[in-house]
C-alpha positions as CSV (number, residue, x, y, z in Angstrom):
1,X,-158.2,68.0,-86.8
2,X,-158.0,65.6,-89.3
3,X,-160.5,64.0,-91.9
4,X,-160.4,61.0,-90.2
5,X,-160.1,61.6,-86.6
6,X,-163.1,64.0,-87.4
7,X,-165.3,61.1,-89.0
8,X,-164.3,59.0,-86.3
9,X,-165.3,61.2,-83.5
10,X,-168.9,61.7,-85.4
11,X,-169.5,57.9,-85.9
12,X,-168.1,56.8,-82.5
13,X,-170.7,59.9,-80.7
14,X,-167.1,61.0,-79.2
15,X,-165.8,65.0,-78.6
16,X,-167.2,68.0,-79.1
17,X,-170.5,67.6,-79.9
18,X,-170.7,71.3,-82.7
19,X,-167.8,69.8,-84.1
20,X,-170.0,66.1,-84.7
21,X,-172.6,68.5,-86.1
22,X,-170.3,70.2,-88.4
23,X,-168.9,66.7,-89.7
24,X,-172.8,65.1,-90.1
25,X,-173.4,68.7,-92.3
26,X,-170.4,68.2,-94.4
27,X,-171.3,64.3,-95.0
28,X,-174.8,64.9,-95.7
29,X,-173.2,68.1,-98.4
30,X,-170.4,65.8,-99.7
31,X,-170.9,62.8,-101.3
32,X,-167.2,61.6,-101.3
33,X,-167.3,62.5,-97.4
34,X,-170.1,60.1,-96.6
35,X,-168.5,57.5,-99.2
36,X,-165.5,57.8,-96.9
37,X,-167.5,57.1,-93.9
38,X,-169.4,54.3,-94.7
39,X,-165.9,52.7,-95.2
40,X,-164.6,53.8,-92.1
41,X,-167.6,52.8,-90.4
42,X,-167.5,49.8,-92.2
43,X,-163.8,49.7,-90.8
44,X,-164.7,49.8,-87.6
45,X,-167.4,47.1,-87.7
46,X,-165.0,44.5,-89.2
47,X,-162.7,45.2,-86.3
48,X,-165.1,45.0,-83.6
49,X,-166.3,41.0,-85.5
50,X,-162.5,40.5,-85.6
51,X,-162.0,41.5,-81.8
52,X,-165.5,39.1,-81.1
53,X,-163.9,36.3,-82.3
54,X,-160.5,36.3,-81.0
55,X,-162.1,37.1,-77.6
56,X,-164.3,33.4,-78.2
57,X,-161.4,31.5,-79.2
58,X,-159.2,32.5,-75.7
59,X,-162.5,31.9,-73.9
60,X,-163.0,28.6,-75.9
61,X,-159.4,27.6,-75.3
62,X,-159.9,28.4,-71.4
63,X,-163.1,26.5,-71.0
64,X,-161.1,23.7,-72.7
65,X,-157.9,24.0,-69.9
66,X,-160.5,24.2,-67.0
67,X,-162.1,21.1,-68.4
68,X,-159.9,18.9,-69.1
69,X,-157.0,19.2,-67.4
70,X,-156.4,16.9,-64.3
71,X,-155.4,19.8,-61.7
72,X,-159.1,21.8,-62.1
73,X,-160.6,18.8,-61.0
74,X,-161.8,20.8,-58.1
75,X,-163.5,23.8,-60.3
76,X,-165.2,21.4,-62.3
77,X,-167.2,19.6,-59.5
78,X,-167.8,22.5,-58.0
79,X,-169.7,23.9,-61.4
80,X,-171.2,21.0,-62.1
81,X,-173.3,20.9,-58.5
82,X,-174.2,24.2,-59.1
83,X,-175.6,23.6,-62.6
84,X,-177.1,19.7,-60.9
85,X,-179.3,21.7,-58.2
């Protein structure tokens, strides 16, 4: 297994759990280990914001189609008398 694919498996929780062991004992021993996965984990953080966001902008443009457009007409009164009761 690789560096990486080990680190990843050990900060995601994922695999073989003696194996996520054996990484946390070898980050804890190596300080250019644990250097590399505070970046990685870093990484994967900044991905998962990035993911966030583009996920809100298509909802954002969504809610803006369904409320403005002349053929949801429809959808629209039937939110807004649930959200009037």
């Amino acid at each position: 297994m690789t560096e990486t694919k080990r680190l990843e498996n050990w900060l995601l929780e994922k695999g073989d759990i003696g194996e996520r062991l054996i990484t946390e004992a070898h980050v804890q021993l190596n300080t250019d280990l644990k250097d590399k996965g505070k970046w990685q984990s870093l990484t994967y953080k900044m991905v998962h914001l990035y993911g966030r966001q583009e996920l809100i902008a298509e909802i954002k443009k969504v809610e803006e189609k369904l409320f403005s457009e002349a053929e949801h007409k429809n959808f629209r009164e039937r939110i807004r008398s649930i959200f009037r009761k």
